[in-house]
N, C-alpha and C positions, 0 to 999 in steps of 0.2 A: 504494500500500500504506500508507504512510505519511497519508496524509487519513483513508482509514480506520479503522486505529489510533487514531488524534485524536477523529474522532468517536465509538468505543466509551467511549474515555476520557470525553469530555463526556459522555454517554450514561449512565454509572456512576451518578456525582454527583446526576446529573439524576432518575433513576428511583427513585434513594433516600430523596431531599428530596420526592419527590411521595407516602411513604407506606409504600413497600413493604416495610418493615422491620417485621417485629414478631417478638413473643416470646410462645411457649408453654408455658404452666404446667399440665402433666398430673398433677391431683389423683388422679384415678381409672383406673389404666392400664386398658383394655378387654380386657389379657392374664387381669389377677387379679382385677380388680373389686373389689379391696382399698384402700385409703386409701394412697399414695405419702407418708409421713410426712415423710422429707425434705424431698417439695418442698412441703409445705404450710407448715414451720418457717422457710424460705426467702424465704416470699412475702413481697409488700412490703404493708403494713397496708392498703389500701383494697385490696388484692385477696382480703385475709384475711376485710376487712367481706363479701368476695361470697362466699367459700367459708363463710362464718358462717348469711346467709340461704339458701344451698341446704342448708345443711346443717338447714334447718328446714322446706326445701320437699320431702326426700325423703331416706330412709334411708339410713345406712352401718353394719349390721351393730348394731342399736340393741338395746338390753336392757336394758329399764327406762325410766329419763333417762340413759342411758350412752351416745350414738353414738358410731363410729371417730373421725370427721372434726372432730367440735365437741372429742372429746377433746386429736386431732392438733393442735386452733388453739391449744393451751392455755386452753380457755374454761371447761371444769370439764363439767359435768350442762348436758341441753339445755336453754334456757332461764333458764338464770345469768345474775344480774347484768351479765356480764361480756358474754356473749352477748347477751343483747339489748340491751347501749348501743353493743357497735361495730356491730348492724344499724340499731339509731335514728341514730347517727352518719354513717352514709353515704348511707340508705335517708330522710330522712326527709320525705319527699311520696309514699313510695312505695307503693301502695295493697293490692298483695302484702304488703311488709316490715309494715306496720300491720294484715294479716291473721293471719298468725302468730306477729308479739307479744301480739296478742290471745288468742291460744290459748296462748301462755308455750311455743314452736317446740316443742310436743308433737308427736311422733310414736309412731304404735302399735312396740313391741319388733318386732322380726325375728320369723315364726314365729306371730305372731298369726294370726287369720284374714283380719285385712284389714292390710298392710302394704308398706311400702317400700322399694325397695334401688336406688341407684344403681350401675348395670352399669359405667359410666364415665362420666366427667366431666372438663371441660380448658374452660382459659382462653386466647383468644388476645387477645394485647393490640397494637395498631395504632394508634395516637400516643393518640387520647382515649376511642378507642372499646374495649370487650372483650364478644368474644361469647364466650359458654358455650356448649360444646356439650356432647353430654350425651344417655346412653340412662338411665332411671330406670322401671325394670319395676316395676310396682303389681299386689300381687297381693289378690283379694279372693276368697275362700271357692270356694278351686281354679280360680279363673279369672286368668288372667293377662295386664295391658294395658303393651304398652312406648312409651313416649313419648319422642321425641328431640327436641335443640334443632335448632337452635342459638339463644338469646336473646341480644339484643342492647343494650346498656349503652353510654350516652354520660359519660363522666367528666369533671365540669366543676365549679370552684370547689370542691373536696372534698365532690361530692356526686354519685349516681351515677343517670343516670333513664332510664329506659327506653325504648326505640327499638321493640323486637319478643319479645315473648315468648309462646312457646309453654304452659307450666307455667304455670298458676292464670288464663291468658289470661280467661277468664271473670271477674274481678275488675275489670280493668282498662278492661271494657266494661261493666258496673253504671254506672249515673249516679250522680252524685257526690251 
């Protein structure tokens, strides 16, 4: 009884150090579909830089340059100053993030004919890696297309680059 004991013990240590630990940041609860304001005031700044650029790859309740989410970062109107230097900041080789700085993270208002709303949205973060997962329904002139992640993000040297991503994937395959 007592060996086995010991080896669950070792066991613990062991399975924890190999990764299995991580931590999830539910931006977007898939109950409300609403922006979790708390926990986005919580988050730690390169996680803010990722909730910055999805908040420019797909709607939160937007009208005008006013989204939920870019509101929630404290970043002001989408596409402020402030907004696009922590997406240059963290993003910067990244051929998405330099797609919609180029557009000043315009997104059409909620309610248009063609626009966007993230259903839900969550980070899970695993020593360097964080995958977004994520339903972001696009609606265009009564039709409507849902797209789920999960994309996948390598965090390395305060800089964050891509592994898999689903959202704007057609970017990232254009030659350079």
């Amino acid at each position: 009884m007592y060996k086995k004991l010991g080896l669950l013990v070792l066991m613990i240590p062991f399975s924890l150090s190999q990764g299995y630990c991580q931590k999830t940041y539910i931006i977007i609860p898939e109950k409300t579909a609403k922006v979790n304001e708390q926990q986005v005031t919580g988050l730690p700044k390169n996680l803010k830089a990722m909730a910055a650029l999805y908040s420019a790859l797909g709607g939160t309740d937007c009208v005008e340059r006013e989204c939920a989410l870019t509101k929630a970062l404290g970043l002001g109107s989408q596409g402020s100053v402030a907004h696009k230097a922590l997406i240059q900041q963290y993003f910067p080789d990244d051929k998405v993030a330099k797609l919609v700085l180029g557009q000043d993270c315009y997104l059409p208002p909620s309610g248009s004919s063609s626009f966007s709303n993230f259903l839900s949205l969550s980070f899970s973060v695993n020593q360097d890696t964080v995958r977004v997962n994520y339903r972001l329904a696009v609606y265009d002139h009564g039709q409507t297309k849902i797209f789920r992640g999960p994309d996948v993000y390598l965090f390395t040297n305060q800089v964050f680059r891509n592994r898999k991503r689903v959202l704007y994937a057609w970017v990232d395959k254009k030659a350079a």
